[in-house]
N, C-alpha and C positions, 0 to 999 in steps of 0.2 A: 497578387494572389499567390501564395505557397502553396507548392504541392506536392501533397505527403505520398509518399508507400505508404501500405501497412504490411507486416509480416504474420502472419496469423488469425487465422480467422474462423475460431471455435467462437467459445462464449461470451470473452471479451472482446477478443477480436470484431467479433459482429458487432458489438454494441459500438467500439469507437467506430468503426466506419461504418455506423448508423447515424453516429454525430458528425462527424468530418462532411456526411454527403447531405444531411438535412438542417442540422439546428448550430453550425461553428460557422464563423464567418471571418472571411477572408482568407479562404485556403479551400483546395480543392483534391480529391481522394484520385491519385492517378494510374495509382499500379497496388496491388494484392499481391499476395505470396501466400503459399499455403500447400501443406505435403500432398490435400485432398484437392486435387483440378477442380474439380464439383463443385465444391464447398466456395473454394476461391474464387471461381466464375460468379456463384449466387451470391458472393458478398460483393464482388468487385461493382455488378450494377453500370458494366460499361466501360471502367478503369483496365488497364491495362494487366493481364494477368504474367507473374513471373515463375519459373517452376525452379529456376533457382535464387532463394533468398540476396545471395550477395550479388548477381547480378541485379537483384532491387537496388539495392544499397549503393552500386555504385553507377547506376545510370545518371546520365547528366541530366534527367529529365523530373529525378527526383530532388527534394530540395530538403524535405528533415523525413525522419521513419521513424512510426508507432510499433513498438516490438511486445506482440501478444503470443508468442509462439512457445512452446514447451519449454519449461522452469530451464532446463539443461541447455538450452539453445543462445538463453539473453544475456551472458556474457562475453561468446565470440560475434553475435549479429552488433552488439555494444562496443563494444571494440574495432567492430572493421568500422563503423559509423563514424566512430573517431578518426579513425585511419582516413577516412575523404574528410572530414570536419565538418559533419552533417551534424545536426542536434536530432537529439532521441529520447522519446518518451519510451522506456519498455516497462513493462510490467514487475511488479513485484514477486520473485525476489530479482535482485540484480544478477544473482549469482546462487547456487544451491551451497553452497560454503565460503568461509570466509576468504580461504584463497584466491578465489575465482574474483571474489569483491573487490581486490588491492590490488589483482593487477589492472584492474580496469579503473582504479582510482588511479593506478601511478603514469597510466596513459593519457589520462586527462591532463593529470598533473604537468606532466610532460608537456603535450599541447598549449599549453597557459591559456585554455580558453574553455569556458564552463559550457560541456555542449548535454548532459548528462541528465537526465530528471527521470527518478524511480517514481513508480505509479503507483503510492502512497495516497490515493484518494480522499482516504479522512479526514488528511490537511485544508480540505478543501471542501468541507462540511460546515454548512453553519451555526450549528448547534455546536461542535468543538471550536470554530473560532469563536463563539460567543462565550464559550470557559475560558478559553485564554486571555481574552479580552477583559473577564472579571475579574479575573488575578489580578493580570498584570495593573489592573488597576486601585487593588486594594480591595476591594467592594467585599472580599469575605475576610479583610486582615492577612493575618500571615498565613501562609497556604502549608499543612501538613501532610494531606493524605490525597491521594488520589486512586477509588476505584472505578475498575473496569469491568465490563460484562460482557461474554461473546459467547453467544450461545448460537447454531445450527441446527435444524429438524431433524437432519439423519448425515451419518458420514456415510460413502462406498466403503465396502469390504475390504479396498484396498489402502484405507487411512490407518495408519501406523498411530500409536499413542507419541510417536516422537512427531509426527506428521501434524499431529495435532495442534504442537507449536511452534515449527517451522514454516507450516504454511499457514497458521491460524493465528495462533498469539503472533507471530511477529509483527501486524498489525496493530495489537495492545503495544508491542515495544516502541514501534514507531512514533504511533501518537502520544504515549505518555513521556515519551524524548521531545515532543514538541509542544507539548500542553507546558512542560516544565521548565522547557529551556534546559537542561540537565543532563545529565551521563549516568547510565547504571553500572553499578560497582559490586554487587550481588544480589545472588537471588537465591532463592528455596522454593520449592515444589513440593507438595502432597498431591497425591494423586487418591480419587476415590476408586473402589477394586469393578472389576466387571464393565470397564469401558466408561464408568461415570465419570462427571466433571473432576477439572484437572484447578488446583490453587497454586497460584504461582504469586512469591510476595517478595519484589524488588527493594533496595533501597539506592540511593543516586549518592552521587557523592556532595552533594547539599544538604544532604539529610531528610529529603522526600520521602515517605513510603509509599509505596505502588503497591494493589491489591489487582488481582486478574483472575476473576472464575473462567476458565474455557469448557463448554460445553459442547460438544459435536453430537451430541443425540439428544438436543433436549425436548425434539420431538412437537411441538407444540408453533414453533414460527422463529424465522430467522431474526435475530434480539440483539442489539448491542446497547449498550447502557455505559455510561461514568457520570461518575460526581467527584468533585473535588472539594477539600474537609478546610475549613480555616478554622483563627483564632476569631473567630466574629462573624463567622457564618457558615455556608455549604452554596454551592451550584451546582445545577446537573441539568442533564440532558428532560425536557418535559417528554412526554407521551409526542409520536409525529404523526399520529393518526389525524388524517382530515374529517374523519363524522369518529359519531361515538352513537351506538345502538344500543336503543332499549326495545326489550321484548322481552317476554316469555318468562317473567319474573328476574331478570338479568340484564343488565351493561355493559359497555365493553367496544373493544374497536380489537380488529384485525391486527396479524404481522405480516410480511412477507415471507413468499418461502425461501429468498435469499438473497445475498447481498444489493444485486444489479439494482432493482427497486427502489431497495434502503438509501440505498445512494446514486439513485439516479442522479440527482443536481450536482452533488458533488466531484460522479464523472463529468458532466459536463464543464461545471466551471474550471477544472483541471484543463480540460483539452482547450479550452478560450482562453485561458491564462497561459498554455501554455504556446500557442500558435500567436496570442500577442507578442511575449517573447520571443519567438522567431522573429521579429521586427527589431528589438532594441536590442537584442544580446543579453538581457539580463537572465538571473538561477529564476528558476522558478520552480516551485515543490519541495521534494524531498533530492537530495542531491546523492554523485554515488559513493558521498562516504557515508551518508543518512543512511544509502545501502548497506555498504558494509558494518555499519557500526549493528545495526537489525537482526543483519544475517549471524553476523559475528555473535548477537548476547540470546540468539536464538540456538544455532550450534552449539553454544557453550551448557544453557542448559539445558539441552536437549540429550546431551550426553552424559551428563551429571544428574539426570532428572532423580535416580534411584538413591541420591544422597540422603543422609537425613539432614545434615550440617546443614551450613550455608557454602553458595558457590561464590566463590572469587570470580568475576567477570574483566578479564583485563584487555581492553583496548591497544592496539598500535596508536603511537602518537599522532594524532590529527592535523594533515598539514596546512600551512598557513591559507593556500589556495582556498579553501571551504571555509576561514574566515570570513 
């Protein structure tokens, strides 16, 4: 029986140590951390509560740490976790820029031991593995285009338009690096004016094209959508609606109001696949050069967004380790 910390215990935070204490097996939720006492007592459920995070981290009593705790936080509580040689699930992003991302790759690296897995969720969606599994098997021919759709009800007042793809597309980054197998080599962005959707159109250096509408006020239900374009056919995500309602001259089925929902299973098989791991030692997920590679081509045009050109996206070289 493994027994995890968690650090953080807002939105996601509650949710994993909703899984770790009801529906994950062979692991046990033993210590909480969290700036709010309150908060971390009502997540903890009996677990051990810490008020300071690295005292979590380095108790003998913990054994790997789920890191949900503020964007700015998860590359030093990442880093001390390597420094004991604990494995860590933290959230995405790994790091809020790319520097913060490479040193916590060159620590791993350092270690020679894969202890790292960014909370890249999507990976671990059925409907995206059941695209990549259509590729890679030819079923639509040769695969040229892949779009994406992420659309959200409403942003807070305090989401920036750059905010929009750092914390939002980087998601589209990650999983069309893994839908593809691939590396993004430039992008371009149009942005529609008064806060409307963002178009953002990738190319990899395979010769892939990525298409990505972001939407943060599209008002209506929280929406992710891709399909991917062959020479001999298309795949895409069906409707995931369990009933479809007829009434009142009309059809139709529900969305969520956000992500948690969308991908409930998808968290969960993360956290079972990833406390499997804990047993063998193998990567599992997104890794933290998967991190920084996300963070890195999200930075890039995030700052370049007002270009009209195309942006050059250039990677540090990807060390053998994450082979």
């Amino acid at each position: 029986m493994k027994r995890i910390g968690l650090i953080g215990a807002g939105v996601m935070g509650a949710e994993h140590a909703r899984l770790l204490q009801e529906e994950i097996s062979g692991v046990c939720l033993v210590a909480v951390s969290d700036s709010r006492a309150d908060q971390a007592s009502r997540t903890a459920k009996g677990a051990r509560v810490y008020a300071d995070p690295l005292e979590l981290i380095n108790s003998p009593d913990v054994d790997a740490v789920v890191i949900a705790s503020p964007d700015a936080t998860h590359a030093p509580f990442t880093r001390a976790c390597i420094g004991t040689r604990k494995r860590v699930l933290v959230e995405k992003p790994l790091a809020p820029n790319a520097a913060e991302c490479l040193a916590v790759v060159a620590e791993e690296v350092a270690g020679g031991v894969p202890l790292v897995t960014v909370g890249y969720m999507r990976r671990f969606d059925a409907a995206y593995g059941a695209m990549k599994a259509a590729r890679l098997s030819g079923a639509i021919g040769r695969t040229f285009l892949l779009h994406n759709i992420h659309r959200n009800v409403a942003a807070p007042d305090w989401f920036t338009g750059a905010m929009a793809i750092t914390n939002s597309f980087v998601h589209e980054i990650d999983i069309s690096r893994y839908l593809l197998d691939d590396e993004v080599n430039s992008a371009q962005v149009v942005e529609a004016p008064a806060g409307g959707p963002i178009l953002i159109t990738m190319k990899t250096r395979l010769g892939f094209i990525v298409s990505s509408e972001v939407n943060i006020n599209a008002r209506y239900g929280y929406h992710v959508h891709a399909q991917l374009v062959g020479s001999e056919g298309t795949v895409e995500m069906a409707p995931l609606a369990t009933i479809i309602t007829n009434s009142n001259l009309q059809s139709g089925h529900t969305y969520p109001e956000n992500w948690v929902p969308r991908f409930a299973d998808a968290y969960r098989t993360q956290m079972q696949q990833w406390v499997a791991a804990l047993e063998t030692g193998e990567r599992v997920g997104a890794s933290a050069w998967d991190g920084y590679a996300s963070t890195a081509i999200a930075e890039t045009i995030a700052v370049n967004r007002r270009r009209r050109e195309w942006i050059a996206i250039d990677l540090c070289d990807k060390p053998a380790f994450y082979n």
